[in-house]
C-alpha positions in Angstrom: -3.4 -11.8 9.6 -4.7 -12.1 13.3 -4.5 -8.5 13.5 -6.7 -8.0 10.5 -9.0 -10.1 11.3 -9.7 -8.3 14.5 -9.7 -4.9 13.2 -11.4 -4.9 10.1 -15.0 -4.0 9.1 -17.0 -7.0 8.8 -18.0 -6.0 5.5 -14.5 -6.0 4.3 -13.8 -9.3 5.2 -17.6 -10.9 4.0 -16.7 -8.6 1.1 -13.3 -9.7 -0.3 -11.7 -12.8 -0.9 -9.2 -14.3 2.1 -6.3 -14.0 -0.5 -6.5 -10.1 -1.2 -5.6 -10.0 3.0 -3.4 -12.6 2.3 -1.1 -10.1 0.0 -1.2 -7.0 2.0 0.1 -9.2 5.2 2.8 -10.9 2.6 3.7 -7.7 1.1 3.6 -5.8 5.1 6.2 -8.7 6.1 8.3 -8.3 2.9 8.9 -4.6 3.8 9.5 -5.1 7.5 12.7 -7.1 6.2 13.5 -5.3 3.4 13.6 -1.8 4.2 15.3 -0.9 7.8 12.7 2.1 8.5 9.9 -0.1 8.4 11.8 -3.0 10.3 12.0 -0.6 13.3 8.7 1.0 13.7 6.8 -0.1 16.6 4.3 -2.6 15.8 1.1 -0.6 16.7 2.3 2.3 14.1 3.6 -0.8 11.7 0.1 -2.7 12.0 -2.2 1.0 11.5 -0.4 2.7 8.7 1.5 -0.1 6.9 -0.3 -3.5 7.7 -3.5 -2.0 7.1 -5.0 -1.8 3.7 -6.8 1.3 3.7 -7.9 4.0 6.0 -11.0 5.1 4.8 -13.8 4.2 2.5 -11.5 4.0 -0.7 -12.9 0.7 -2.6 -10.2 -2.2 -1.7 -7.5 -3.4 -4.3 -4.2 -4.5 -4.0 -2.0 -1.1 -5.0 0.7 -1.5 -3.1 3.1 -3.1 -5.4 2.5 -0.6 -8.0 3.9 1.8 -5.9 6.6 -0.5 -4.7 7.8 -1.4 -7.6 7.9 2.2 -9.1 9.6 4.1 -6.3 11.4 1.2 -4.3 14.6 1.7 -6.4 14.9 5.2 -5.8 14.3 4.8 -2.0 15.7 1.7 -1.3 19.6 3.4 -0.4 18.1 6.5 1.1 18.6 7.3 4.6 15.8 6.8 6.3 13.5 6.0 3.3 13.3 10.0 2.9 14.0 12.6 0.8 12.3 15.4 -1.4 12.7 13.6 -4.8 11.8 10.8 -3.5 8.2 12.6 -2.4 8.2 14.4 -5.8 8.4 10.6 -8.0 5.7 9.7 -5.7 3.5 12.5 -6.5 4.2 12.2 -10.6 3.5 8.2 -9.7 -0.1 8.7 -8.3 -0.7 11.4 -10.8 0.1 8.8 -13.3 -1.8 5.9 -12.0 -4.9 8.3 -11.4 -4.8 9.1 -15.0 -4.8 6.1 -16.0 -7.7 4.9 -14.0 -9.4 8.0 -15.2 -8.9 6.6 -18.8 -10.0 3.5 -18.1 -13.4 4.8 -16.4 -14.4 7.2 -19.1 -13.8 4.1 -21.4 -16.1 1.8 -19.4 -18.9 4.9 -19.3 -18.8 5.1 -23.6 
């Protein structure tokens, strides 16, 4: 949590509630102990691209498990975390949660 405290955007942390950090640091440590490849990256590279919630200007929300929880069985035994169905499902997975937040917008505009 130290870590994003001292990194993030003022606004972000004014902006959000305490407990949205708290999940991305729970569900950060959770993955450094359950899959191997993120157990051995080296903690700046952990803390920047895993740790981190967000590396833009994309509005802040607790996604993460979504994902997890869709592709996690078909990764969990890979070597590495890798493969090219594994980066296929991911691609069909954020096509099918951007159409579903698409649906959800245009019914919020009617």
């Amino acid at each position: 949590m130290e870590f994003l405290l001292d990194h993030l955007p003022s606004s972000d942390l004014y902006g959000y509630p305490a407990e949205l950090f708290l999940e991305f640091v729970r569900h950060g440590v959770f993955l450094r102990g359950a899959a191997p490849w993120c157990g051995g990256l080296d903690w700046p590279v952990f803390a920047h691209y895993v740790l981190f919630p967000r590396v833009n200007d994309e509005d802040l929300s607790f996604h993460r498990k979504i994902f997890f929880d869709a592709l996690w069985p078909r990764v969990k035994d890979l070597p590495g975390g890798d493969s090219l169905e594994s980066n296929i499902q991911l691609v069909y997975n954020n096509a099918r949660v951007a159409a579903q937040a698409a649906v959800h917008l245009a019914s919020m505009a009617d």
